[in-house]
C-alpha positions in Angstrom: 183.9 100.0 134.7 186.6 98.0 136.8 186.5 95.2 137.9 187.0 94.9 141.7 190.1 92.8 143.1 189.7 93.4 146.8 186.2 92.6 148.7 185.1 90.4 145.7 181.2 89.3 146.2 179.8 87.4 143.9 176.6 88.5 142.9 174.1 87.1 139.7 176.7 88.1 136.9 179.3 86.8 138.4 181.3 89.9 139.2 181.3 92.8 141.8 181.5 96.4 139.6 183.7 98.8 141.5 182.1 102.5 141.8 183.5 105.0 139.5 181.9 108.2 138.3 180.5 106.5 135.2 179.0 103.5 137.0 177.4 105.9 139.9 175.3 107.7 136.6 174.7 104.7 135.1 173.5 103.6 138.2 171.4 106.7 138.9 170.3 106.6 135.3 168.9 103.0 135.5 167.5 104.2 139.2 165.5 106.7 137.5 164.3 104.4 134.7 163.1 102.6 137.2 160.9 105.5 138.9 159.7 106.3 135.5 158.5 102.6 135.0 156.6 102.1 138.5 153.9 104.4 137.2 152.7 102.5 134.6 155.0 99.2 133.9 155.4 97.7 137.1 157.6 94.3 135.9 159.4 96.6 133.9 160.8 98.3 136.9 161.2 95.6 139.1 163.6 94.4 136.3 165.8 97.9 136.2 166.0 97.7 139.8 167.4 94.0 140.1 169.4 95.2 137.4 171.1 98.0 139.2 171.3 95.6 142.5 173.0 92.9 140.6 175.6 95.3 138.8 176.5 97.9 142.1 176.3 95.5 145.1 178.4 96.9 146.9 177.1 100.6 146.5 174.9 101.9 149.4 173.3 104.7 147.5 172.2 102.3 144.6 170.7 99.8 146.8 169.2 102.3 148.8 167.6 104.1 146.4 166.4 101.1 144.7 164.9 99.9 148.1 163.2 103.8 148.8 161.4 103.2 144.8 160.3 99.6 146.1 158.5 100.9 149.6 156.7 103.1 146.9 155.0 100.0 145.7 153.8 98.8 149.3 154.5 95.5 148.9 155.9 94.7 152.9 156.6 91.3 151.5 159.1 91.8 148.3 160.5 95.1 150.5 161.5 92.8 153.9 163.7 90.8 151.7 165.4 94.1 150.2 165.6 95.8 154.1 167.1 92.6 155.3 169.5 92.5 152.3 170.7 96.3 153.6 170.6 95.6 156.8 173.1 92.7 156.7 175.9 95.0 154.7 175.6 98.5 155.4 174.2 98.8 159.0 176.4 101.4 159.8 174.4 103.9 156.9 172.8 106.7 158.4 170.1 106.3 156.1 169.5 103.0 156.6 169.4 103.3 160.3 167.0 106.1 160.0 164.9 103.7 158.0 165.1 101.3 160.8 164.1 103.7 163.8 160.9 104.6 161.2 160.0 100.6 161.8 161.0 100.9 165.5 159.0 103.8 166.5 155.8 102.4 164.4 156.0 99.1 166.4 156.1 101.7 169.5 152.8 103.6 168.6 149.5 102.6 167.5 148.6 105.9 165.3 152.2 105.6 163.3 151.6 104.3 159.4 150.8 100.6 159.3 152.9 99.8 156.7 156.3 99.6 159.0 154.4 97.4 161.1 153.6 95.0 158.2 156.9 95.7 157.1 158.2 93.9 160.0 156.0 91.3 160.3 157.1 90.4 157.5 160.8 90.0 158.3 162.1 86.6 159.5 162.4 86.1 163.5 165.7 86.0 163.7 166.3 89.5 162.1 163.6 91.0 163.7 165.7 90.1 167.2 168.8 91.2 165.2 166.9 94.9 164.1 165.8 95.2 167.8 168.6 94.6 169.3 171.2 96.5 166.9 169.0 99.6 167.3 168.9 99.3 171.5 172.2 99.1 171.1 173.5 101.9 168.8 170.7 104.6 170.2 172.2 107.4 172.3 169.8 108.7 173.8 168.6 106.7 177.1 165.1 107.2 177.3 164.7 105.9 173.4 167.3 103.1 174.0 165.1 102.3 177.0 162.3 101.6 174.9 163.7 99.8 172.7 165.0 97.5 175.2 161.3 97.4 176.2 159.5 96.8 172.8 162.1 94.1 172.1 161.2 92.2 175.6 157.3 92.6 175.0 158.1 91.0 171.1 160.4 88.2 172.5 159.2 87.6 176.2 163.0 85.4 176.9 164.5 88.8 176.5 163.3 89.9 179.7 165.3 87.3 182.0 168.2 88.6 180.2 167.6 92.5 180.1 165.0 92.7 182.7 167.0 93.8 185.7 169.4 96.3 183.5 166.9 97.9 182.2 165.2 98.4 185.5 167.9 99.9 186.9 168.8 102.0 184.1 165.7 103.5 185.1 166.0 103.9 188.2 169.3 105.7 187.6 167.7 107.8 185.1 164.7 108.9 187.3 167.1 110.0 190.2 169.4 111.9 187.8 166.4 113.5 186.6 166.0 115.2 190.0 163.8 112.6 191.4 161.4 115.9 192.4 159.1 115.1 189.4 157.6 111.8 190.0 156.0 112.1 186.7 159.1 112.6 184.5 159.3 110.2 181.4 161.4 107.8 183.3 158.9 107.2 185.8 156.5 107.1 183.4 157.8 104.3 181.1 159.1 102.5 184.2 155.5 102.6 185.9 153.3 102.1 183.0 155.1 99.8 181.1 158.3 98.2 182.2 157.1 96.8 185.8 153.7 95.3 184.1 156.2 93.3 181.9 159.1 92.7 183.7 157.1 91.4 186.6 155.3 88.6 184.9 158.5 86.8 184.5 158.5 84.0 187.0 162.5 84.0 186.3 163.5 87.2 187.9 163.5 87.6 191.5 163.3 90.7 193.2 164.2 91.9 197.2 161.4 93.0 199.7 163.7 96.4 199.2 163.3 96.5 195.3 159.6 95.8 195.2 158.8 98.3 198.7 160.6 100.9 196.0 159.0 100.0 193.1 155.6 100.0 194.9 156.1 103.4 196.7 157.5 105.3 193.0 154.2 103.6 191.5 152.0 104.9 194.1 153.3 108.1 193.8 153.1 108.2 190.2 150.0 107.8 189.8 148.7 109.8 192.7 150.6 112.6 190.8 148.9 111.4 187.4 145.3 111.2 189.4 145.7 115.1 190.3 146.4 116.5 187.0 144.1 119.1 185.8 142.4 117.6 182.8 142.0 120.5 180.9 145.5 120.8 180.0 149.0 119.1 179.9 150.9 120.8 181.9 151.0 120.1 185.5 151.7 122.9 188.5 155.1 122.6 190.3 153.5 121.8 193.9 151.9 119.2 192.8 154.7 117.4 190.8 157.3 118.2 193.5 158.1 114.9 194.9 159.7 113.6 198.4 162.9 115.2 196.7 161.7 118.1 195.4 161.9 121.8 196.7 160.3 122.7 199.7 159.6 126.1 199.1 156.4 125.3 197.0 153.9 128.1 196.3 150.1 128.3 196.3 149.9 130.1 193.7 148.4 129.1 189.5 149.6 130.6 186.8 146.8 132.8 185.2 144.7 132.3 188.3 145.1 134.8 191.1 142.8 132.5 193.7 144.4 130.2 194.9 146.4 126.7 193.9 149.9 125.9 192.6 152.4 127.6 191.0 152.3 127.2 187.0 156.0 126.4 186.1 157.5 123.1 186.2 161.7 123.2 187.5 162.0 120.1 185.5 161.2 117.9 182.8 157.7 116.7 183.0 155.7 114.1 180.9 152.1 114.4 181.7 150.2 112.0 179.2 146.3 111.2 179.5 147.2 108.3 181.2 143.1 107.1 181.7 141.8 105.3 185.2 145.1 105.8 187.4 143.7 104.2 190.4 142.2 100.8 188.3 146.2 100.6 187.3 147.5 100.9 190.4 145.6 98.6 191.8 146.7 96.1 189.2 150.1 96.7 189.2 149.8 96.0 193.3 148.4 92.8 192.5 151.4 92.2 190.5 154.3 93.5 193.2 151.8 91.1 195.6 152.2 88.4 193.6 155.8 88.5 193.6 156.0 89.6 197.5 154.2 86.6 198.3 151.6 88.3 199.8 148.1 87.4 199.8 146.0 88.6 196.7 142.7 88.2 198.2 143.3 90.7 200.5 143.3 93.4 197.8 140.2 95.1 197.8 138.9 95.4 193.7 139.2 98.8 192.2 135.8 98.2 190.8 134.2 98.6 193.9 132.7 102.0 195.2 134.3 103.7 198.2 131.9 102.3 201.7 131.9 99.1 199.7 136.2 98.7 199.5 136.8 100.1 202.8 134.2 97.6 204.2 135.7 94.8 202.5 139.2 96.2 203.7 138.2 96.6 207.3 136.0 93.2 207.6 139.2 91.2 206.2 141.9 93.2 208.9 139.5 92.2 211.8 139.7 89.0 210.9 143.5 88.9 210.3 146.1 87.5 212.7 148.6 90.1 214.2 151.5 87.9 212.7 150.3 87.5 209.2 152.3 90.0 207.2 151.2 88.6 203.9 148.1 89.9 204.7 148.7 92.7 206.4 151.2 94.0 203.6 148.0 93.7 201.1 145.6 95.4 203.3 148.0 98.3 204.4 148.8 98.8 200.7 145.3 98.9 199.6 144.1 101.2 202.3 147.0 103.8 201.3 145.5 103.6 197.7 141.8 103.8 198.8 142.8 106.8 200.9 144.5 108.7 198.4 141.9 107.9 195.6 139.2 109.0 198.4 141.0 112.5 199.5 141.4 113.2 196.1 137.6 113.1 195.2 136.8 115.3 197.8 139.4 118.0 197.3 139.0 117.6 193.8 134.9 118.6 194.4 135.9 120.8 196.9 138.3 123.4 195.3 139.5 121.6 192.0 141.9 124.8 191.8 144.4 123.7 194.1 144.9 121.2 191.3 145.8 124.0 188.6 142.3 124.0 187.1 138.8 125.6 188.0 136.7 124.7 185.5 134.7 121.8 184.0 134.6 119.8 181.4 131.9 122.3 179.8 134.3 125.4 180.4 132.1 126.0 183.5 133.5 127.5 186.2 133.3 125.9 189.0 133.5 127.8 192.4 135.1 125.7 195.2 133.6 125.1 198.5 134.4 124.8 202.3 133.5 122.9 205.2 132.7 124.9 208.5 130.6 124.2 211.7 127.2 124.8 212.2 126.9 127.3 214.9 123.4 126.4 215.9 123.7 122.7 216.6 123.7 122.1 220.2 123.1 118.7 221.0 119.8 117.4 222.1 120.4 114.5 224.1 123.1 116.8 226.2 121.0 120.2 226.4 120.8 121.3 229.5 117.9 123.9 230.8 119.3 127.2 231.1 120.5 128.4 234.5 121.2 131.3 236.8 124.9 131.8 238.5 125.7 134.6 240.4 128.9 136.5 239.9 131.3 138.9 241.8 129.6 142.1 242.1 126.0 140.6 242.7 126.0 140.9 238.5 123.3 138.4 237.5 124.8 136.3 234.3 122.5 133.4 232.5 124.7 130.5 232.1 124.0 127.9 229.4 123.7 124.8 230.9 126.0 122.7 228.4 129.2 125.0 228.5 131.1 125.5 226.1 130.9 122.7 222.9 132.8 119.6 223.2 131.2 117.7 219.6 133.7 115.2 219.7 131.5 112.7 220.8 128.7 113.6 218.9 128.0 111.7 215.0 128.7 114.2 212.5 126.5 114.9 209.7 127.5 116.8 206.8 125.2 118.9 205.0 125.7 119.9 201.4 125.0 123.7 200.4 122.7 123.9 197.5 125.1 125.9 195.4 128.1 123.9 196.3 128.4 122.6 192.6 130.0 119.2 192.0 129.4 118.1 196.1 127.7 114.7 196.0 126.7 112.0 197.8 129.7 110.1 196.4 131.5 112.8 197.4 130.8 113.4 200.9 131.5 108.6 200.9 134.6 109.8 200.0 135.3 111.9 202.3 133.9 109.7 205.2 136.1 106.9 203.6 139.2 108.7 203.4 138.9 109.8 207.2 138.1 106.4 207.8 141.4 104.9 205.8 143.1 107.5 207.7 142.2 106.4 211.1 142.8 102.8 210.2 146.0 103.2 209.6 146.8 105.4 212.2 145.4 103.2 215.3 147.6 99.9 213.9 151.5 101.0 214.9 152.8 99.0 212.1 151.0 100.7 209.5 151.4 104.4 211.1 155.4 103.5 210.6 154.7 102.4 206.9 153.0 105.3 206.3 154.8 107.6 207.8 158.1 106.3 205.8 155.6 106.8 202.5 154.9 110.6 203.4 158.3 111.4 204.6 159.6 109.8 201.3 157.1 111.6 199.2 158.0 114.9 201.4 153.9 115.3 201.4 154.2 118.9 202.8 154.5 119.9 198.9 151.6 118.2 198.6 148.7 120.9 200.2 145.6 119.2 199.4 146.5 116.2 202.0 146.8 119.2 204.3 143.2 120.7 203.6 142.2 116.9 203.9 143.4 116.9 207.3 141.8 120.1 208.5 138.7 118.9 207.2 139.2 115.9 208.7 140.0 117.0 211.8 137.2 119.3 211.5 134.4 116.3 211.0 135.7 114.1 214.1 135.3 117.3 216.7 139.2 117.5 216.8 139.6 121.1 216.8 142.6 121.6 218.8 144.5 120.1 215.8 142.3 121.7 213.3 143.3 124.7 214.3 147.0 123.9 214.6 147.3 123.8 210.9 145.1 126.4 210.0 147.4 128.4 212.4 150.5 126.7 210.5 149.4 127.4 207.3 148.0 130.8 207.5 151.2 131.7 208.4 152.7 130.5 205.3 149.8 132.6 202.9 149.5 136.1 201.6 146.4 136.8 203.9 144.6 138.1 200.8 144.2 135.0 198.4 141.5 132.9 198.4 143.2 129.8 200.5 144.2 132.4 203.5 140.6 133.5 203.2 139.1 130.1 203.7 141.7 129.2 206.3 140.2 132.0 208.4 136.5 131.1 208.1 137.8 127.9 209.6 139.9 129.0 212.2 136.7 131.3 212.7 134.3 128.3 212.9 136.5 126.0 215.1 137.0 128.9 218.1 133.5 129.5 217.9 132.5 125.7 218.4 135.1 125.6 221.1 133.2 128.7 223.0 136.0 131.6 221.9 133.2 133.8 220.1 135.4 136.7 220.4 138.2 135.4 219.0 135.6 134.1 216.2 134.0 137.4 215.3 137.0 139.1 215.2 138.8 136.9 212.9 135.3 136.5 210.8 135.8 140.6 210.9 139.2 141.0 210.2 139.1 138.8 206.5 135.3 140.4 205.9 136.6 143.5 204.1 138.5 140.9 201.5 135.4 139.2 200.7 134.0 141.7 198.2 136.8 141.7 196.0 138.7 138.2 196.5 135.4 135.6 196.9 133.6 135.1 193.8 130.0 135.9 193.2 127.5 137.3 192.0 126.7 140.5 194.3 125.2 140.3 197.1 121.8 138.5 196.3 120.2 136.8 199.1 122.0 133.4 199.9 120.6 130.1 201.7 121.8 129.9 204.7 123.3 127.1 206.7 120.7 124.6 208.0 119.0 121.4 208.0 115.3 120.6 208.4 116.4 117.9 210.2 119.4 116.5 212.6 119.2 113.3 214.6 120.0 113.1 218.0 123.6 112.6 219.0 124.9 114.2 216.5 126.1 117.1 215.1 125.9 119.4 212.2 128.5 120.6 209.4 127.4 122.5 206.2 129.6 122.5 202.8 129.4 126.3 201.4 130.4 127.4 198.7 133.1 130.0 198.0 130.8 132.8 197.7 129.7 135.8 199.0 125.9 135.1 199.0 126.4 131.5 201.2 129.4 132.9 203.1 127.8 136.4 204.5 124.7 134.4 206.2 127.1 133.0 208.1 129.2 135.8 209.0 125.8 137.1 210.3 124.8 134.4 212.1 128.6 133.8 213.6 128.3 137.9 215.0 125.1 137.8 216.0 125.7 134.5 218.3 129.0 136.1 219.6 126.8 139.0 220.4 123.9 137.0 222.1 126.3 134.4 224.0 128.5 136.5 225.7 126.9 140.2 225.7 123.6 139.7 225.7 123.6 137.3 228.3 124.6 140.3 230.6 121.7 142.5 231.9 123.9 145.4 231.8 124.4 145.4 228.5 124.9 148.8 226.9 122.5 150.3 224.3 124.9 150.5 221.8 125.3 146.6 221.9 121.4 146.2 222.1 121.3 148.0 219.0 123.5 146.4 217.1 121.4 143.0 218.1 118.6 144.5 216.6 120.8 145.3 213.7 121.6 142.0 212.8 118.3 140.3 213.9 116.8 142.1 210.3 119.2 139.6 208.2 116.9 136.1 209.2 113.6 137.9 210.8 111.7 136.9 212.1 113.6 133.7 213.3 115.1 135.8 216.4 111.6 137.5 217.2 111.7 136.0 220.9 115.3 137.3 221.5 114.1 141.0 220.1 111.2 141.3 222.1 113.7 140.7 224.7 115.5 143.3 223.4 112.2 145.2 223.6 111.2 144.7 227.2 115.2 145.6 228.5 114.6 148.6 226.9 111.3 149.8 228.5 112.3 148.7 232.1 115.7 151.1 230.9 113.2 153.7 229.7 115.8 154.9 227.2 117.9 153.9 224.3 120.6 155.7 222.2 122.0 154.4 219.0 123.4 157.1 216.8 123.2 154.7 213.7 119.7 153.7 213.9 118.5 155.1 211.1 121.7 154.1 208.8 120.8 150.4 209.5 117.0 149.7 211.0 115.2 149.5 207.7 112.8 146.8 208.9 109.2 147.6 208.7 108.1 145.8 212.3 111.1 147.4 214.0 110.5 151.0 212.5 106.7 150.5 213.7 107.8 148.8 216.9 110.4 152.1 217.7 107.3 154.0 216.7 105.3 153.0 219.5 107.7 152.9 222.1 108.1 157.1 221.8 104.3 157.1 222.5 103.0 157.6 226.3 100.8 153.8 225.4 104.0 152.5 224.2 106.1 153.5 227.7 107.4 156.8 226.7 110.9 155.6 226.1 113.4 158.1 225.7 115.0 157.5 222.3 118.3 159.0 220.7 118.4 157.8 217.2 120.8 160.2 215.7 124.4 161.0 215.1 126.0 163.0 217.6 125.6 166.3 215.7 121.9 166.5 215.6 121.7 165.5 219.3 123.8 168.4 219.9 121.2 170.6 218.4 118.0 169.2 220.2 119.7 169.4 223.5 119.5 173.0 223.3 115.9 172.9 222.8 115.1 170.7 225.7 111.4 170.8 227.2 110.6 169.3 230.8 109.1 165.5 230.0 113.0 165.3 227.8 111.4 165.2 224.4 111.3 168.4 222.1 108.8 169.4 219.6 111.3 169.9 217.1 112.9 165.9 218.2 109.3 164.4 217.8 109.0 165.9 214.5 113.0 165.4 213.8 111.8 161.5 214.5 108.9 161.1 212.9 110.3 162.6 209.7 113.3 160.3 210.2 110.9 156.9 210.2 109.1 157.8 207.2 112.2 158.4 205.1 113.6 154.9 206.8 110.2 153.2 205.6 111.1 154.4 201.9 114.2 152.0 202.2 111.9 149.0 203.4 113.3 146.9 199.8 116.7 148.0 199.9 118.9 144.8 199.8 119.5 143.6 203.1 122.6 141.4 202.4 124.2 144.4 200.9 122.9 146.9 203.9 124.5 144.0 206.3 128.0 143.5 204.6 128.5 147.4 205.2 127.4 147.1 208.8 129.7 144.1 209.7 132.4 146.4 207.6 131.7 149.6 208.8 131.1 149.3 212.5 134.0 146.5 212.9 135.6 148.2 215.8 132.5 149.1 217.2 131.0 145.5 217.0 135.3 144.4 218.7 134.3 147.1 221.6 130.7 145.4 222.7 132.3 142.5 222.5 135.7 143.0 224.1 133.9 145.6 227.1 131.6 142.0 228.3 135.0 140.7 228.9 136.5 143.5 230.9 133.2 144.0 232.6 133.2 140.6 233.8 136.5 140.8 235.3 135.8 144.5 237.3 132.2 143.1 238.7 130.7 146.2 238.2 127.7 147.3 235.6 128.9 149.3 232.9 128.1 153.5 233.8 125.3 154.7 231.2 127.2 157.6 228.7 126.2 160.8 229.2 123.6 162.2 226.5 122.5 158.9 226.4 118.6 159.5 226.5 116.6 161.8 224.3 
């Protein structure tokens, strides 16, 4: 060996060894001595290994190594000594650095091996601050240096008054270069969740009423965005992410799910961790921002609290508050916007959890999302007027209902859940009233409509289509249909017309013009989307569904049912919604046309024998009329009273009414057999044959028999309905067909 003359360091012998091939195998030879030793002669190694320190200080790979075979012995204690030893020569090794990001990224997470947590511990102070801050310092990649910076302020607080503020706005700069469309990149995420819970428990740094509106709008949107995730898996649909900044163009529709939500594919980097009770954490990290805006911190209602409960609290405190104390105001404003958003949420979420990516529960159940529509039954008792007579042009008699067309708006809504609307709950529907009631709050104060308003535009909420299915609902419950209807208008527009959000929008749009008295409009949109049904809503077949109703309503108000998304609860009410368009503005008319009478008594078979007064009505029209013709009687009268009832009517007792119950074919045929009294042998035997086949189809499934009527004779059903309107404007009874009696 030689003997060094430059870089002399004077180690135990006296002398530094300078590397030459020889002294690297000796080196590697004593190294491995060493190895061989640890197993079973523990002293014996930690003798080679001083040995090989003392005679090749200055050799990296020797010290090295000999540090690697005394982490085998897990001794944090003896081995902090040896890292700090490395650390003070060769911190610009590769290896050693390596080593150091090992202790870094330990300290960083709780599941990484203990040991290089010990392992620090056991260093001295001063080098840990020395490690921490050599490694922020040489990492190149920002969101790790960022980190660093961070884990070295939450080891030594007095770091944050010094690298607070940078490191804030590094991230800032880093979230905006990220797009700024994907509120839950890793930027926003370790700014949110970590660095502002630190940083803003230092009473030295001072922030502007700009920096902390910022930092409290990014956190409210971060964790709105966290809230929504679908919990079934990691990654997070595009609409949802997209951000004030993001794309506008955001679609509807889920990856692997052809009903209806968000679009599957994130356009940028997203970090979705299970970040557990988002709303508790916001609300804490408001207290903080609070705290440092000066505002006042009893103002913020608890998270704790359940949703009547905070919005009482928050209401009770802002009727109480003075109209010129913002430090207030900013607490309650800011606490309302969270209580809304964790209120919509809850009901959407119940509602139609796939517009947040996912469909199913915790279970793997699927869970079929539900709508809110109008009952169409619910007139008002302390407004119902008796039923009068008007005379129109033409001396045409017209029965006019006494209360005009609805106006609810100043009627209480209640909300009625559907039996089968799985995962709509009390708490639920509180959340719904809550949100509606935030909403309003914040809306009627001009201060907090601007706030707000700056909040959507800068979260560019119209990527955001749950808050827009909120507000049709919401619109929906406070009788504001004018509205309602201008966003289902808006956003049916922007849908395929065959997915499973279009189709909801039109049962909607469907129930809001019929509560506003535009039953034609009604049926024929209920008409035009029933065709999709079978194939788009899911369900079970057509088994008999509940339908809409209450046992019980109280006065002054009004009622809305929750369905859900199924054909057995959603038929009932196409029925119901066609049969009242029939009975309010055709059947009102005493010229209305057999064909229109029969279809009546078509759909009064779904619910018999609930309309039995409006079918003997039916009943009486026709014997004063003395005939009826209905070529599709026997294709849909399969009830047992009307078959019976039909029966009679033929008879001389029952009025001898002169029936035509047959396509146009067969009528053809009996015309030419025509007798004096306009019956025919071969017709009364035609007939009677005809009724006992129907009887044979007494149990056939009504709800199915019904979704081909509604299907089937859709233009005919559009004609009744549309001829009442053109009769109305002519003044003159409709002329009876030819071959109209049998």
């Amino acid at each position: 060996m030689e003997v060094s003359t430059e870089n002399e360091t004077t180690g135990n012998l006296g002398t530094t060894l300078t590397a030459t091939p020889q002294s690297s195998t000796d080196a590697k030879s004593i190294i491995e001595k060493a190895k061989l030793c640890q197993k079973h002669d523990a002293y014996a190694a930690k003798s080679l290994l001083l040995m090989a320190k003392t005679l090749y200080p200055s050799e990296f790979c020797v010290q090295f190594e000999a540090f690697v075979v005394e982490k085998g012995g897990q001794n944090p204690n003896e081995l902090a000594q040896s890292l700090i030893s490395l650390f003070s020569v060769f911190s610009q090794e590769e290896r050693l650095r390596e080593e150091l990001f090992l202790v870094t990224t330990a300290l960083q997470n709780e599941d990484e091996d203990q040991f290089y947590k010990e392992l620090f511990d056991a260093i001295p102070e001063y080098y840990q601050r020395k490690i921490l801050m050599f490694c922020a310092m040489i990492c190149t990649d920002k969101y790790n240096r960022c980190k660093l910076q961070l884990l070295l302020m939450k080891k030594f607080p007095d770091f944050i008054k010094e690298y607070g503020v940078s490191l804030l706005d590094s991230l800032l700069e880093q979230d905006k270069a990220s797009g700024g469309g994907f509120p839950c990149n890793k930027f926003r995420q370790l700014l949110v969740t970590e660095v502002l819970p630190v940083i803003l428990q230092c009473d030295h740094l001072k922030f502007s009423s700009k920096q902390l509106w910022k930092q409290i709008w990014m956190s409210i949107e971060f964790y709105i965005t966290v809230a929504v995730q679908t919990k079934a898996s990691r990654v997070v649909s595009d609409a949802i992410l997209k951000s004030p900044t993001g794309s506008k163009s955001a679609t509807f529709k889920a990856e692997g799910d052809n009903s209806m939500g968000v679009s599957g594919h994130l356009e940028g980097e997203s970090v979705m961790t299970n970040i557990t009770n988002p709303w508790e954490r916001l609300t804490e990290l408001l207290v903080m921002i609070a705290g440092k805006s000066g505002w006042n911190l009893d103002c913020i209602s608890p998270a704790t609290l359940g949703y009547e409960e905070s919005f009482a609290s928050l209401y009770s405190t802002l009727q109480t508050c003075h109209p010129e104390d913002v430090a207030s105001l900013k607490s309650i404003f800011y606490s309302t916007v969270i209580l809304l958003f964790k209120a919509m949420y809850t009901y959407i979420n119940a509602m139609n959890p796939a517009i947040f990516g996912g469909n199913a529960s915790p279970s793997g159940v699927s869970l079929p999302h539900s709508i809110l529509i109008e009952d169409l039954e619910s007139k008002k008792k302390s407004r119902k007027h008796k039923h009068k007579k008007k005379r129109i042009e033409g001396g045409k008699e017209v029965v006019i209902d006494g209360d005009g067309p609805e106006s609810p708006s100043h009627l209480t809504p209640v909300i009625v859940p559907h039996e089968g609307a799985v995962g709509v709950t009390d708490d639920v529907i509180r959340a719904f009233t809550t949100a509606i009631n935030c909403w309003q709050v914040i809306h009627t104060r001009e201060s907090f409509a601007r706030d707000f308003s700056l909040l959507l535009h800068r979260w560019k909420s119209e990527n955001w289509p749950w808050i827009q299915l909120f507000q049709i609902d919401m619109h929906m419950y406070r009788g504001e249909y004018t509205a309602a209807l201008a966003l289902l208008l808006q956003k049916s527009k922007a849908g395929s017309h065959k997915d499973k959000l279009s189709l909801q929008l039109s049962f909607q749009q469907a129930s809001c013009h019929f509560t506003c008295g535009q039953h034609v409009v009604a049926a024929e949109g209920i008409l035009k989307v029933l065709p999709l049904c079978n194939q788009l809503v899911a369900s079970g077949g057509f088994s008999r569904g509940q339908k809409p109703q209450a046992a019980h309503s109280p006065k002054n108000s009004r009622l809305l049912h929750i369905v859900p998304f199924k054909m057995e609860a959603l038929l009932p009410y196409c029925i119901q919604l066609i049969y009242m368009s029939f009975k309010k503005r055709v059947f009102l008319y005493a010229d209305a046309g057999d064909t229109a009478l029969g279809h009546m008594i078509t759909l009064i078979q779904y619910d018999w024998p609930k309309e039995q007064s409006t079918f003997t009505e039916v009943i009486k029209r026709l014997t004063k009329a003395g005939s009826f013709s209905y070529p599709v009687f026997f294709t849909y009268i399969i009830n047992l009273d009307f078959l019976e009832e039909f029966a009679f009517l033929v008879t001389p007792t029952g009025g001898s009414i002169k029936l035509d119950p047959f396509p146009p074919c067969i009528t053809i045929q009996r015309q030419q057999r025509t007798i004096t009294r306009g019956i025919t042998r071969g017709g009364k035997e035609d007939f009677r044959t005809s009724v006992e086949k129907q009887v044979m189809r007494c149990e056939e499934d009504i709800s199915k028999l019904m979704y081909k009527f509604l299907v089937t004779e859709r233009d005919s059903l559009l004609q009744c309905l549309h001829a009442h309107n053109s009769s109305v404007v002519g003044g003159q009874p409709r002329a009876k067909p030819k071959n109209e009696a049998y």
